[in-house]
LUMRO-910679 format. One record per residue (C-alpha): residue number from 1; residue in three letters; x, y, z. Coordinates in nm, 4 decimals. Each point is the difference from the previous one (the first is absolute). Example, Ala and Ser with C-alpha at 12.3 -4.5 7.8 and 13.67 -1.06 7.14 Angstrom:
2
{voro->1	bami->ALA	east->1.2300	north->-0.4500	up->0.7800}
{voro->2	bami->SER	east->0.1370	north->0.3440	up->-0.0660}
% end
This chain:
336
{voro->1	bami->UNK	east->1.8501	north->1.9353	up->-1.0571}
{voro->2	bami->UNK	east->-0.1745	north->0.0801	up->0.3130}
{voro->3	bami->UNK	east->-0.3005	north->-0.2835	up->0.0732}
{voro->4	bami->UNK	east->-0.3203	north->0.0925	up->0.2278}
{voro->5	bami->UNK	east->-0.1157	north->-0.3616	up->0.1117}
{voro->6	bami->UNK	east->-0.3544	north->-0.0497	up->0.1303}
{voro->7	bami->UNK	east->-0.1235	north->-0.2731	up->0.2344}
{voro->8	bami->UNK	east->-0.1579	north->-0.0768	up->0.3572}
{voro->9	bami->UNK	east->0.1386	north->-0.0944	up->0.3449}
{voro->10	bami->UNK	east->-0.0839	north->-0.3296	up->0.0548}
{voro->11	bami->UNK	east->0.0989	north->-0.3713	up->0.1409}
{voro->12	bami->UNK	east->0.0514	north->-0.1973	up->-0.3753}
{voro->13	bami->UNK	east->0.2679	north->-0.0810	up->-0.3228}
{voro->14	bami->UNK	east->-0.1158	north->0.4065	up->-0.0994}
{voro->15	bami->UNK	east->0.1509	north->0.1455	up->0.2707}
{voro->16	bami->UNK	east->0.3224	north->-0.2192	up->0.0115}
{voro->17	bami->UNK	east->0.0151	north->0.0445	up->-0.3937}
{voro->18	bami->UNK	east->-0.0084	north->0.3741	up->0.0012}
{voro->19	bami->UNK	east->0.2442	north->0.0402	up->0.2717}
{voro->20	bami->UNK	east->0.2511	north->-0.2365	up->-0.1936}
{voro->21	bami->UNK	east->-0.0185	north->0.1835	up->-0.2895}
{voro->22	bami->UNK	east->-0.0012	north->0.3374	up->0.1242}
{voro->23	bami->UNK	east->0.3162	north->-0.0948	up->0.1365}
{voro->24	bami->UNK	east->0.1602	north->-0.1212	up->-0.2861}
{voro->25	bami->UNK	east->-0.0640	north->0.2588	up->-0.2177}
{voro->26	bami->UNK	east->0.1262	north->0.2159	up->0.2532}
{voro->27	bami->UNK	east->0.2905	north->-0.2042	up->0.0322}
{voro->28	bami->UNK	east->0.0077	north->0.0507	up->-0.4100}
{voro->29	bami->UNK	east->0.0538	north->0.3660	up->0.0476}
{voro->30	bami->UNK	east->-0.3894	north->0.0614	up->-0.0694}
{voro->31	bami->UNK	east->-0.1956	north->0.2486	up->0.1850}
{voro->32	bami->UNK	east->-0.2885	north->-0.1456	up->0.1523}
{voro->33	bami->UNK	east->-0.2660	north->0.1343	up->0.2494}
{voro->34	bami->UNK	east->-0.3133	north->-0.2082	up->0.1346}
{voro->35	bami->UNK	east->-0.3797	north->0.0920	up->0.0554}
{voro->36	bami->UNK	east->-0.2203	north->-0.1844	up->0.1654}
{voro->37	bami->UNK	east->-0.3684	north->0.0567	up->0.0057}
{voro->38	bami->UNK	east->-0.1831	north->-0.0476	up->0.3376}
{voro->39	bami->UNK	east->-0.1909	north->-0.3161	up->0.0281}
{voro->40	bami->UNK	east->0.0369	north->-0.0495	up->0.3446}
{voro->41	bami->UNK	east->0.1115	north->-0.4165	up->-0.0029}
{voro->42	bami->UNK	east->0.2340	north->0.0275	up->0.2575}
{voro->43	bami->UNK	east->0.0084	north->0.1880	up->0.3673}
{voro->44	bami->UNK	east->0.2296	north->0.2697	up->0.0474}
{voro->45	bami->UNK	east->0.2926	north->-0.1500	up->0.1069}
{voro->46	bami->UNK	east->0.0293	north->-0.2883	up->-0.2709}
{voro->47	bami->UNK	east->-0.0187	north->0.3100	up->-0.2366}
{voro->48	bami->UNK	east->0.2708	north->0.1455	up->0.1736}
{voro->49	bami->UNK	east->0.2350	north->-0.3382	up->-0.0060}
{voro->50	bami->UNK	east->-0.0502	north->-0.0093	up->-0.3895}
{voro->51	bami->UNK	east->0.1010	north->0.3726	up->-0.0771}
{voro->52	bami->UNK	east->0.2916	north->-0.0092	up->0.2383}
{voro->53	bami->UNK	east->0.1011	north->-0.2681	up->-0.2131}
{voro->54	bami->UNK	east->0.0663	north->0.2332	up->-0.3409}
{voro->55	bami->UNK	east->0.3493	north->0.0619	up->0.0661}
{voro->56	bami->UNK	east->-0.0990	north->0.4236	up->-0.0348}
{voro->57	bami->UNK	east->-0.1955	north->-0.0118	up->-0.3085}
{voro->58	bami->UNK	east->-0.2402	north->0.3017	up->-0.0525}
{voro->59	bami->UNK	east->-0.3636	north->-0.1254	up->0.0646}
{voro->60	bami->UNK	east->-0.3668	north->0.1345	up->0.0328}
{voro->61	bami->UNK	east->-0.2996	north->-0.1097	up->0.1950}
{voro->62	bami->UNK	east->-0.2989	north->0.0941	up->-0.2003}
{voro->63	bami->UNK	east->-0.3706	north->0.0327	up->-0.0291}
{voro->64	bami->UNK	east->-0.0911	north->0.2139	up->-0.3065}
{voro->65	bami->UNK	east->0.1615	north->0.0361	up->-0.3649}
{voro->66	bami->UNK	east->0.0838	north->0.3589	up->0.0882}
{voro->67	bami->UNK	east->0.2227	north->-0.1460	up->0.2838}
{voro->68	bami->UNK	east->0.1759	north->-0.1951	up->-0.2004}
{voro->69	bami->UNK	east->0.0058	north->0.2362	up->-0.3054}
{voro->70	bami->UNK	east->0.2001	north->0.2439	up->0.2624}
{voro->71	bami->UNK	east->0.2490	north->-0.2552	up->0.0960}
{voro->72	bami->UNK	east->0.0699	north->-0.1168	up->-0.3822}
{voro->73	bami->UNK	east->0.0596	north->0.4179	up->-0.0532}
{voro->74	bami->UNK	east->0.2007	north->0.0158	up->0.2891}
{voro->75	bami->UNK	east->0.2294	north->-0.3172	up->-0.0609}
{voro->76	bami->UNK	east->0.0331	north->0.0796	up->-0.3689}
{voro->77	bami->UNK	east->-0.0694	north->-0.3525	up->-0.1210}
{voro->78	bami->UNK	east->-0.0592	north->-0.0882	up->-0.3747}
{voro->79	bami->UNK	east->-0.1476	north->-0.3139	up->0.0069}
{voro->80	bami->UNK	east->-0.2664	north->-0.1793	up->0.2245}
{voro->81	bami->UNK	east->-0.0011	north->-0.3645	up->0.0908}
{voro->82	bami->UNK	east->-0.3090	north->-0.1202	up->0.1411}
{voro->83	bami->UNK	east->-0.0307	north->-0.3201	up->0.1593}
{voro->84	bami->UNK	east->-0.2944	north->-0.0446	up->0.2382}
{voro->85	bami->UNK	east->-0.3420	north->0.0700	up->-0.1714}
{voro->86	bami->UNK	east->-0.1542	north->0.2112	up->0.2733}
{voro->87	bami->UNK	east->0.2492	north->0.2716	up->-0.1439}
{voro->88	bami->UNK	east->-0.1021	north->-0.0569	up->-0.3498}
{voro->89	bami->UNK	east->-0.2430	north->0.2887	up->-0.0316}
{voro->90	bami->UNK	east->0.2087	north->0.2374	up->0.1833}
{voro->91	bami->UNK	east->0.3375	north->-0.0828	up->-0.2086}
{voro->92	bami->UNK	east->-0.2283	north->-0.0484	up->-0.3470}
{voro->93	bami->UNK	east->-0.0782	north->0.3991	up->0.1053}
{voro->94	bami->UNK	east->0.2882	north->0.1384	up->0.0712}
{voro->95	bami->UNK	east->0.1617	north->-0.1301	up->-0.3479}
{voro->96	bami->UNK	east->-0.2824	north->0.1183	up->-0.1834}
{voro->97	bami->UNK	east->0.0699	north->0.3518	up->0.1659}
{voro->98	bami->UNK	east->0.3190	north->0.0715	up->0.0079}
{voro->99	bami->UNK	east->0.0862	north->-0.2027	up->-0.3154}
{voro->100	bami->UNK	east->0.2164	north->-0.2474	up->0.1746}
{voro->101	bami->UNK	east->0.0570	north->-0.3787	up->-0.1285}
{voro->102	bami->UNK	east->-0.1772	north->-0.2663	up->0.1805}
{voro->103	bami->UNK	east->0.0926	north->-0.3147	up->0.0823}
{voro->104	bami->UNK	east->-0.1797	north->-0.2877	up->0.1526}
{voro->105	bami->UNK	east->0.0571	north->-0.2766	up->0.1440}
{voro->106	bami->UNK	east->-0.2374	north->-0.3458	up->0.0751}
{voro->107	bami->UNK	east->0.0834	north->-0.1715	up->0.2808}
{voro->108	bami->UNK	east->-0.3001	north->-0.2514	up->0.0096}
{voro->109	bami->UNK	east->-0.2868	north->-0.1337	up->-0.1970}
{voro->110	bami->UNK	east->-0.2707	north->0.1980	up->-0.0709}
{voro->111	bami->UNK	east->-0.2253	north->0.1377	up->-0.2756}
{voro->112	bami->UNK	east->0.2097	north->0.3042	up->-0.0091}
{voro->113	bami->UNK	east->-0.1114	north->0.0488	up->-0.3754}
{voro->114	bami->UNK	east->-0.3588	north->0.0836	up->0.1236}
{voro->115	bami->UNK	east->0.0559	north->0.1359	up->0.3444}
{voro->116	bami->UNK	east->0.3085	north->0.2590	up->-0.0884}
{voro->117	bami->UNK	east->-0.0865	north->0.0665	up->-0.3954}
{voro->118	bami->UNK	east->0.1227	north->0.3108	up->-0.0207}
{voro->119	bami->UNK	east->0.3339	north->-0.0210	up->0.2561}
{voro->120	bami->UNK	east->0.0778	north->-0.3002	up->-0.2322}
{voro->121	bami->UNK	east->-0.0493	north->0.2269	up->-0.3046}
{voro->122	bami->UNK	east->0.2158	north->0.2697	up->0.1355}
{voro->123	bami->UNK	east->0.2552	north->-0.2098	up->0.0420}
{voro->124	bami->UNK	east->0.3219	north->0.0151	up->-0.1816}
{voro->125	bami->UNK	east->0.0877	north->-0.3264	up->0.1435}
{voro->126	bami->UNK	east->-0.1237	north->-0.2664	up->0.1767}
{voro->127	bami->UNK	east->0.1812	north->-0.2424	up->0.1747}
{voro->128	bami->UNK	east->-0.1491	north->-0.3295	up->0.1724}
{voro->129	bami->UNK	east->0.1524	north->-0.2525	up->0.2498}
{voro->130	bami->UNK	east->-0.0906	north->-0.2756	up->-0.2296}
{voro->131	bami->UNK	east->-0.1771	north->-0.1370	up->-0.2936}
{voro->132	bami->UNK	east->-0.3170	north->-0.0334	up->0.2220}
{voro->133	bami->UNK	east->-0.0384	north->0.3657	up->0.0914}
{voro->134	bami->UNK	east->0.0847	north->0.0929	up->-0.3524}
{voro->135	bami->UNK	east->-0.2753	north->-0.1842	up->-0.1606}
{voro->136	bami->UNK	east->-0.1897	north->0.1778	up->0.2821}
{voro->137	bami->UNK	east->0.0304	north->0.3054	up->-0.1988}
{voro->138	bami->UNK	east->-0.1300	north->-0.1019	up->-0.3444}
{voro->139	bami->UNK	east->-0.0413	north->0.2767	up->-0.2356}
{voro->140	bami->UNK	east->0.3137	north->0.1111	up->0.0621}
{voro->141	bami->UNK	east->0.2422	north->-0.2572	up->-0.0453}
{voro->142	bami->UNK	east->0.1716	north->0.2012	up->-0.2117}
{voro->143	bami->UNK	east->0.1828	north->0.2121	up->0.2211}
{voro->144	bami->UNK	east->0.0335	north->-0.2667	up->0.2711}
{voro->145	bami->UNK	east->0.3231	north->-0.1608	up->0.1522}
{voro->146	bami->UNK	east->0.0587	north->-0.2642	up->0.2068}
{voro->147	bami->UNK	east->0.2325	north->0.0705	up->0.2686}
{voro->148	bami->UNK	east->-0.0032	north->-0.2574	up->0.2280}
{voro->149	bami->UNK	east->0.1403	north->0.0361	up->0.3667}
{voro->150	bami->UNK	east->0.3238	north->0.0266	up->0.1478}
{voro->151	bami->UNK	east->0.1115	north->0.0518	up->0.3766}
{voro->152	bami->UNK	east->0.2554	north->0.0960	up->0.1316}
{voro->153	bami->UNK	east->0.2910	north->-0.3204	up->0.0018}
{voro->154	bami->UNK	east->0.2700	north->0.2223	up->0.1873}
{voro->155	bami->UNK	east->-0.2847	north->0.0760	up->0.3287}
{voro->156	bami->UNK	east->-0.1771	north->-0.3271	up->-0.0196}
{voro->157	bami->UNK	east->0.3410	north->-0.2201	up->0.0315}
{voro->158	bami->UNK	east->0.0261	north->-0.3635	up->0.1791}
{voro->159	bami->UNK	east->0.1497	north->0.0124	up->0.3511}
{voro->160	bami->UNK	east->0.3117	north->-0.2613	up->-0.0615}
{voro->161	bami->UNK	east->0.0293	north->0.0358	up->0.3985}
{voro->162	bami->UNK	east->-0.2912	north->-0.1742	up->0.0096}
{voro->163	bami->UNK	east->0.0031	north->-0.4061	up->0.0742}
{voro->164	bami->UNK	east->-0.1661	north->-0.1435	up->-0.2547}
{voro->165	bami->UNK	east->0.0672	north->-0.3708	up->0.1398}
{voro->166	bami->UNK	east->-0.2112	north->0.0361	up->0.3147}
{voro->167	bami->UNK	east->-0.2501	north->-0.3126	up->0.0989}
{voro->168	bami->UNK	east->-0.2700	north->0.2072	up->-0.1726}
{voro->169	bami->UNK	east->-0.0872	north->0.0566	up->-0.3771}
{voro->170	bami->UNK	east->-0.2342	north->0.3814	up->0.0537}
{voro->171	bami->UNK	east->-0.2253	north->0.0226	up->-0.2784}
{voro->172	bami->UNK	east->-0.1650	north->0.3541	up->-0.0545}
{voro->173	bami->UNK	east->-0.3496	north->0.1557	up->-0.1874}
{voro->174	bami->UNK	east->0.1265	north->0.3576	up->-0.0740}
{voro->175	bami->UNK	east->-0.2913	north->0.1920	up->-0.1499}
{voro->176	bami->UNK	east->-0.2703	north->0.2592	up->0.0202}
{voro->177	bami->UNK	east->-0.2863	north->-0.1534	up->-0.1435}
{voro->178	bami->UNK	east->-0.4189	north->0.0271	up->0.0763}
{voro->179	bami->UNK	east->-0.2788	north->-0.1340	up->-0.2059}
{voro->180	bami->UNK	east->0.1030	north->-0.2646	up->-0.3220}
{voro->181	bami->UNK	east->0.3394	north->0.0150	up->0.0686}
{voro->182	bami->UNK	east->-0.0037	north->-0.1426	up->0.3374}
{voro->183	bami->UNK	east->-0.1292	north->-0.3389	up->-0.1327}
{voro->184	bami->UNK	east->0.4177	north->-0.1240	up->-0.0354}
{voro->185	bami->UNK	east->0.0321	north->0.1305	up->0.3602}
{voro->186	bami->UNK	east->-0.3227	north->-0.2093	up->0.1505}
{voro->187	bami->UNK	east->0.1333	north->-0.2714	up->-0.1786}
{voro->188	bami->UNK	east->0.3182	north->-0.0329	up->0.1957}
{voro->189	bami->UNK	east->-0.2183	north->0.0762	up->0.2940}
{voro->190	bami->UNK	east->-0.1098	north->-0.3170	up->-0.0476}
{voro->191	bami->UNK	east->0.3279	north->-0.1482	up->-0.0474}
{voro->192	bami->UNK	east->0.1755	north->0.1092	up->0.3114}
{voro->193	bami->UNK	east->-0.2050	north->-0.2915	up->0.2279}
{voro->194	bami->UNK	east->0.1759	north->-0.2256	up->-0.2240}
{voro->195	bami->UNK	east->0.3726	north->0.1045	up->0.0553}
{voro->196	bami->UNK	east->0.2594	north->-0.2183	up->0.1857}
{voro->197	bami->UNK	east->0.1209	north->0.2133	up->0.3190}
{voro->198	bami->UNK	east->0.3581	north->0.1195	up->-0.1564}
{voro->199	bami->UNK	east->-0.2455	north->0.2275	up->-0.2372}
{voro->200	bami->UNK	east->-0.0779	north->0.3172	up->0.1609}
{voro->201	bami->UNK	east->-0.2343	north->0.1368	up->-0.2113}
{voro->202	bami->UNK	east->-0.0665	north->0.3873	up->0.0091}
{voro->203	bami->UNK	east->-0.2137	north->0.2881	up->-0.1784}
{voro->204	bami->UNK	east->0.1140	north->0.3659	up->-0.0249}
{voro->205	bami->UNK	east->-0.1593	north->0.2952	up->-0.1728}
{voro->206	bami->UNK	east->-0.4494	north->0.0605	up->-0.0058}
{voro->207	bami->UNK	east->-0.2262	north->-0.2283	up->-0.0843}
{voro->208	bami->UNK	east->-0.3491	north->0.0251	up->-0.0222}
{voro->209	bami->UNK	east->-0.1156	north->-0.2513	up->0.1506}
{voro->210	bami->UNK	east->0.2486	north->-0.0716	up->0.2284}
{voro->211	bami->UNK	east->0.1480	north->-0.3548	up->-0.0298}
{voro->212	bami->UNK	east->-0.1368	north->-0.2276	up->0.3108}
{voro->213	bami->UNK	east->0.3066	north->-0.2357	up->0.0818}
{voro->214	bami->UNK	east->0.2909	north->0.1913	up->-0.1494}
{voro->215	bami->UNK	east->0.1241	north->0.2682	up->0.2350}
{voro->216	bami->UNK	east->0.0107	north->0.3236	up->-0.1606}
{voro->217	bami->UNK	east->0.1669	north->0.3036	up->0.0631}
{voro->218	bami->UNK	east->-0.1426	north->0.3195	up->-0.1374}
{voro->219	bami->UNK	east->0.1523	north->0.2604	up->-0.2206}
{voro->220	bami->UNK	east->0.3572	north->0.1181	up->0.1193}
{voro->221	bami->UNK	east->0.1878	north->0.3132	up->-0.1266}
{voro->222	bami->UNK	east->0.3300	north->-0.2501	up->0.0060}
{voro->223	bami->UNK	east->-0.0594	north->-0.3830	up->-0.1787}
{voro->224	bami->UNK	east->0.3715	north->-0.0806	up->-0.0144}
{voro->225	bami->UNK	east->0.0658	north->-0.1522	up->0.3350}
{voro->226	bami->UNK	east->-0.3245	north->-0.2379	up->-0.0963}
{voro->227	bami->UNK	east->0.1262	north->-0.0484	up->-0.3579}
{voro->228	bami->UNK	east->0.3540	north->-0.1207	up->0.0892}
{voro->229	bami->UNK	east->-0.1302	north->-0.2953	up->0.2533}
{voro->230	bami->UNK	east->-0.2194	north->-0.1142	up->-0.2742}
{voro->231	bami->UNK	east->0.1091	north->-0.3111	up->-0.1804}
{voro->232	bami->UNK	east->-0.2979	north->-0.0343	up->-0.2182}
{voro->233	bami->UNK	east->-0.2551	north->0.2823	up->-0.0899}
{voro->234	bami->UNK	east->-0.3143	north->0.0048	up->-0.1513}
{voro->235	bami->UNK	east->-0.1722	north->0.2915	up->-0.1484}
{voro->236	bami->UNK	east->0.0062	north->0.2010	up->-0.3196}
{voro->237	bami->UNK	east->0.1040	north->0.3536	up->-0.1329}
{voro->238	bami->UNK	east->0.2010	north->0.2080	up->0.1256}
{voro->239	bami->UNK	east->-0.0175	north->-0.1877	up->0.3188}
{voro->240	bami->UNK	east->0.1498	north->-0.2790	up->-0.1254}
{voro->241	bami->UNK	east->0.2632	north->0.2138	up->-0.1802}
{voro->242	bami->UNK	east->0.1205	north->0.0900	up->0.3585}
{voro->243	bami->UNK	east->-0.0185	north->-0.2743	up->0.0868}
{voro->244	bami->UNK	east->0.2244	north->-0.1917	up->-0.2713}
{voro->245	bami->UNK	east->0.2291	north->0.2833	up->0.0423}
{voro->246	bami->UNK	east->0.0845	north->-0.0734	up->0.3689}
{voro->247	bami->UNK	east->0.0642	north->-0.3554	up->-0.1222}
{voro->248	bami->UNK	east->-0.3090	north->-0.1800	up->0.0673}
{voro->249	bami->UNK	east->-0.1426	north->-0.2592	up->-0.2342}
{voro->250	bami->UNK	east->-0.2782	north->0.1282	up->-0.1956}
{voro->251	bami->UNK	east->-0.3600	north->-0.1844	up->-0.0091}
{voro->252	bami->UNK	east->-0.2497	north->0.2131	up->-0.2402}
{voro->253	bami->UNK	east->-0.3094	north->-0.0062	up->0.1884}
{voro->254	bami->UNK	east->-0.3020	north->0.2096	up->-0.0346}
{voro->255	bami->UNK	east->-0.3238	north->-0.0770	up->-0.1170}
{voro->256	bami->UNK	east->0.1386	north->-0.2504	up->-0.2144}
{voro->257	bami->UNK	east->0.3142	north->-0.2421	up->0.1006}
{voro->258	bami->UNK	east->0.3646	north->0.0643	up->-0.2514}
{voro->259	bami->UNK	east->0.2307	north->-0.2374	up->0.2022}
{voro->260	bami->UNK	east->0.3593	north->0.1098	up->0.0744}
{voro->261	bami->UNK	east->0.1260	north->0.2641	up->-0.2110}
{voro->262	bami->UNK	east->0.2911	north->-0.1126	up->-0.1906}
{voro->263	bami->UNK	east->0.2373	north->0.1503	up->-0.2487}
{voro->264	bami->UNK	east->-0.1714	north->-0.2183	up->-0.3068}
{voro->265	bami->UNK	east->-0.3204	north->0.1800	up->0.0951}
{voro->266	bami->UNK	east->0.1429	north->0.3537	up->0.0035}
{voro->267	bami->UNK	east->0.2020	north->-0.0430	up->-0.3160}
{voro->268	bami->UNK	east->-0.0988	north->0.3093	up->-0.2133}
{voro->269	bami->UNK	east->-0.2313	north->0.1469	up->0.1959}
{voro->270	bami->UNK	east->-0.2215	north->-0.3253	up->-0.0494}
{voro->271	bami->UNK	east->-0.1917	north->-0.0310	up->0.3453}
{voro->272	bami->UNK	east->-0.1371	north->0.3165	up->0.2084}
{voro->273	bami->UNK	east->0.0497	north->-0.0804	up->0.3911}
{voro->274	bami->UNK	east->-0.3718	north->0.0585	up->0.0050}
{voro->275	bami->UNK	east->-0.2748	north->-0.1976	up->0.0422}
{voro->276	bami->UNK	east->-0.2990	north->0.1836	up->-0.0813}
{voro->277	bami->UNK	east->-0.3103	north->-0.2127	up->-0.1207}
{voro->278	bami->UNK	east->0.1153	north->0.1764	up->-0.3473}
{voro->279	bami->UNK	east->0.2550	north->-0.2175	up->-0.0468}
{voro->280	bami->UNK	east->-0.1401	north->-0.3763	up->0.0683}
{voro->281	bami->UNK	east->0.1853	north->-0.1459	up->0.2342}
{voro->282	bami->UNK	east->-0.0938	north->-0.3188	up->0.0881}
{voro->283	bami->UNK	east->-0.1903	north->-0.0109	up->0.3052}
{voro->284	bami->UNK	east->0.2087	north->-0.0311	up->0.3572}
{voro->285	bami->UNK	east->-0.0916	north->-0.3289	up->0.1417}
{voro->286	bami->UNK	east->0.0603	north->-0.1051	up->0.3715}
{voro->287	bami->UNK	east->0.1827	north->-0.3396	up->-0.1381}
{voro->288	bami->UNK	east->0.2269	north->0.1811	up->-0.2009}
{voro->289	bami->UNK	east->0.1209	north->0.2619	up->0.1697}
{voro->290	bami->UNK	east->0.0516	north->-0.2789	up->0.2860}
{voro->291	bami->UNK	east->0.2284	north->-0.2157	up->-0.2524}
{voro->292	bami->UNK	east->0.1961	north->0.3571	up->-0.1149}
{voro->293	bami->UNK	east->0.1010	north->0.0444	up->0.3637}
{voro->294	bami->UNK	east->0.0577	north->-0.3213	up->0.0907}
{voro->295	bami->UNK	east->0.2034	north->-0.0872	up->-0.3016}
{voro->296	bami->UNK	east->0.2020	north->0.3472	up->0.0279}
{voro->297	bami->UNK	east->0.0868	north->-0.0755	up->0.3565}
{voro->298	bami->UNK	east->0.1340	north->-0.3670	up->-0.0446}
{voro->299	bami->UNK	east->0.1696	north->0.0791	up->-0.3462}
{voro->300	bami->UNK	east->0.3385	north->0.1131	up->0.2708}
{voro->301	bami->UNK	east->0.0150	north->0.3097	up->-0.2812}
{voro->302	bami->UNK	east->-0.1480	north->0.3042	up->0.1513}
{voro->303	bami->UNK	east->0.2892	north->0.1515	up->0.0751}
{voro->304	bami->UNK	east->0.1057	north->-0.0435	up->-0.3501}
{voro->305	bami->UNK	east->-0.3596	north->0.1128	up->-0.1513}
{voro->306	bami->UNK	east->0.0270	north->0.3258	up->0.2588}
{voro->307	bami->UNK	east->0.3168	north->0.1090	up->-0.2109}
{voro->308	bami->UNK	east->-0.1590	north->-0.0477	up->-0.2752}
{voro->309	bami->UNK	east->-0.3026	north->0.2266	up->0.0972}
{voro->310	bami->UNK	east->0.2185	north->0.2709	up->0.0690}
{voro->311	bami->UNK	east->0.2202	north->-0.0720	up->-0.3391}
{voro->312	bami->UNK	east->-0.4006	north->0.0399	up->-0.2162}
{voro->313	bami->UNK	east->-0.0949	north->0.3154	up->0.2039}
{voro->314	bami->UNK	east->0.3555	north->0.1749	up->-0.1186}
{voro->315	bami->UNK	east->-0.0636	north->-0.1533	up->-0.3518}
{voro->316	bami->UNK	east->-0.3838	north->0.1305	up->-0.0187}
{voro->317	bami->UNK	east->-0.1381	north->0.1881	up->0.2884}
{voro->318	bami->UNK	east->0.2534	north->0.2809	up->0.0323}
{voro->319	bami->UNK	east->-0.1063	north->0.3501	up->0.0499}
{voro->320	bami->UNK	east->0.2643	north->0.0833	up->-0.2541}
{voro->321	bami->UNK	east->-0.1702	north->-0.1441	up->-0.2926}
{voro->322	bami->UNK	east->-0.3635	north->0.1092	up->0.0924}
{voro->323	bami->UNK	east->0.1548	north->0.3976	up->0.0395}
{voro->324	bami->UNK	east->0.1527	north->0.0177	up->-0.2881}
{voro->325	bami->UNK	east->-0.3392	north->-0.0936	up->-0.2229}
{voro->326	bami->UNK	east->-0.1622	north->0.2131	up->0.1868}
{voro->327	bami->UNK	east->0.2667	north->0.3004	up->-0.0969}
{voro->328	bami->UNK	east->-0.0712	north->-0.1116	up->-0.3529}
{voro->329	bami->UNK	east->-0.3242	north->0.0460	up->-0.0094}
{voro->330	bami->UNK	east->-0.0078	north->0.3359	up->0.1977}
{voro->331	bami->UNK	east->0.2488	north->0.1231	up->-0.2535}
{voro->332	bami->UNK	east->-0.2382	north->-0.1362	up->-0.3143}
{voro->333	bami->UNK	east->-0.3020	north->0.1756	up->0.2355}
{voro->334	bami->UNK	east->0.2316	north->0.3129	up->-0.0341}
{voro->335	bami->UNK	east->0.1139	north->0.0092	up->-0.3757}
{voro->336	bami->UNK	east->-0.3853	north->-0.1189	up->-0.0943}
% end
């Protein structure tokens, strides 16, 4: 099995996701090489940070279908994943062509059914990050899977070096977020006026538009230093999943308002750390969220709910159990 995956360079979950799992099925024994199709997102040397991050997997920067055509010949692959949509066309191409399986994946919600008809009908598979982007792609339920996320629980680890029983309880909005989904994030905004001085509240990640009393600190190659100091994050996604995984308590926060993530709500797959306006969430209010923090930080069991964190990210986030669906399917996209 050799695996051609297709995506962008860019500052977001896609970039993190495909990285994570290029890695793991490298780390599976799986050949894997990476193309990326110029779109220009990023300046030259945040381009350069993210490929010097691939650990010496094969990869392509590309413009036209021949290009990456050339490198699929070259690397021998027998399979291509696509995951961001701007390589759609090229990948839908190329597997038409050379008679290569395709698979897709849908990492947000869209109308993919009427934008990408035909890469969705090329498909052998389709996998989506949850029940949201699935539906996205009616029509062709048929041949969907959910796969939802998983990071990676042995990189993003809590620092037990850290002292947790400082003066101050540091509460975090992890996230890159801009139009709808930035409504959870203005809504703590509005908390953060509100918060008792031994709350140091905090934003990290892109927003659009920027949060006004929060501080926030823009996209960085390396969350884990932020991740461990948090006590408390909000966010949703993968973001989140980080997050949880570096022992921080988990507050589902998006467009709509989840709560804290516990093990009840994750039994069998039950609730999808997003919070898409899909999925009816009740809407964040300033007086809740407020009472959540408040109520976390006097209950004297952080500590105990941080362990905990970590213990549900091992349980249901790891990168583990989101590779080895994925293997399945590219080995049903195979035999099909």
């Amino acid at each position: 099995m050799r695996i051609l995956m297709t995506s962008i360079l860019c500052h977001s979950g896609l970039m993190t996701h495909v990285k994570d799992l290029a890695q793991y099925l490298v780390n599976q024994g799986v050949f894997v090489a990476l193309a990326f199709k110029r779109v220009n997102f990023l300046d030259e040397e945040a381009k350069k940070r993210i490929l010097s991050e691939l650990g010496g997997i094969p990869y392509v920067l590309y413009e036209t279908t021949d290009e990456l055509r050339q490198f699929l010949s070259k690397s021998e692959c027998n399979l291509i994943h696509a995951h961001s949509h701007a390589t759609f066309g090229s990948a839908t191409d190329v597997s038409l062509e050379l008679k290569i399986p395709l698979v897709v994946t849908l990492h947000s919600v869209f109308p993919w059914h009427r934008a990408y008809k035909q890469t969705l009908r090329i498909a052998r598979q389709i996998i989506a990050v949850g029940p949201a982007q699935a539906l996205s792609a009616r029509g062709f339920l048929d041949k969907v899977v959910v796969i939802q996320n998983g990071v990676d629980t042995a990189r993003f680890v809590p620092n037990e070096e850290w002292d947790v029983q400082e003066d101050q309880v540091h509460v975090l909005w992890y996230g890159r977020v801009d139009g709808r989904l930035t409504r959870g994030l203005h809504t703590l905004d509005k908390v953060a006026p509100f918060l008792p001085g031994t709350i140091k509240l905090a934003a990290l990640g892109t927003a659009y538009p920027p949060p006004r009393c929060i501080p926030l600190t823009t996209w960085t190659d390396n969350p884990l230093p932020y991740l461990q100091k948090s006590h408390i994050t909000f966010g949703h996604g993968r973001s989140l999943r980080e997050a949880m995984s570096c022992g921080s308590i988990g507050m589902l926060l998006g467009h709509g308002y989840g709560g804290m993530v516990t093990d009840q709500c994750l039994e069998q797959d039950k609730l999808v750390l997003d919070a898409f306006p899909q999925y009816r969430l009740p809407r964040p209010r300033t007086s809740t969220i407020l009472r959540d923090i408040v109520s976390l930080v006097e209950s004297s069991q952080i500590a105990h709910l941080r362990k905990e964190s970590r213990l549900l990210a091992l349980r249901h986030f790891d990168i583990a159990t989101m590779g080895q669906k994925v293997l399945a399917v590219y080995h049903e996209a195979l035999n099909g």
